[in-house]
C-alpha positions in Angstrom: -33.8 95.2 -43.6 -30.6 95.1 -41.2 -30.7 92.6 -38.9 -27.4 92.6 -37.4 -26.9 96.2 -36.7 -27.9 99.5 -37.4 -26.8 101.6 -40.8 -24.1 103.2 -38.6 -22.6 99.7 -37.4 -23.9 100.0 -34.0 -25.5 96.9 -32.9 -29.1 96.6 -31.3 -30.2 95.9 -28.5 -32.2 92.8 -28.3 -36.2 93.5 -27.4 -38.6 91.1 -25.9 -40.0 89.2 -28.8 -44.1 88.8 -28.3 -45.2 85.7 -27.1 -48.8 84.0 -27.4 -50.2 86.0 -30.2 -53.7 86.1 -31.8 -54.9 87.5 -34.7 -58.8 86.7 -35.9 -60.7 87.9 -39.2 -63.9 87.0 -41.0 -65.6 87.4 -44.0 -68.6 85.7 -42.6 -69.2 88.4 -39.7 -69.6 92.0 -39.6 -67.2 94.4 -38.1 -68.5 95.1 -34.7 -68.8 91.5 -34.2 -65.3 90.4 -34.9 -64.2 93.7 -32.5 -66.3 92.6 -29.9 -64.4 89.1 -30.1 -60.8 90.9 -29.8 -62.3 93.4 -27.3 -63.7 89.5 -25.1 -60.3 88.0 -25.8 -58.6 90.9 -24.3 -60.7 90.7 -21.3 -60.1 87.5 -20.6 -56.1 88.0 -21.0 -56.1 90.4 -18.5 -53.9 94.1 -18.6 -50.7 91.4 -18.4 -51.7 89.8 -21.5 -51.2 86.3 -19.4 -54.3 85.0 -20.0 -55.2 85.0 -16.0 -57.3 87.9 -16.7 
């Protein structure tokens, strides 16, 4: 991994870096129920990923 340029010595240009992340996983539930829990969190986000839905 290059972190402070590219192979050809260019450097890159910085990207946003995500903010407010979530990850879930279970061994308790099944699979449709842990979807339908990232399919209600994303809901409730919103399409701006803000969280004011």
């Amino acid at each position: 991994m290059i972190r402070h340029g590219d192979p050809d010595g260019t450097e890159r240009t910085k990207r946003p870096r995500a903010q407010a992340k979530w990850l879930t996983a279970s061994v308790e539930r099944d699979a449709a129920q842990v979807i339908g829990t990232v399919f209600d969190e994303a809901e409730r986000r919103g399409p701006t990923g803000s969280g004011n839905g």
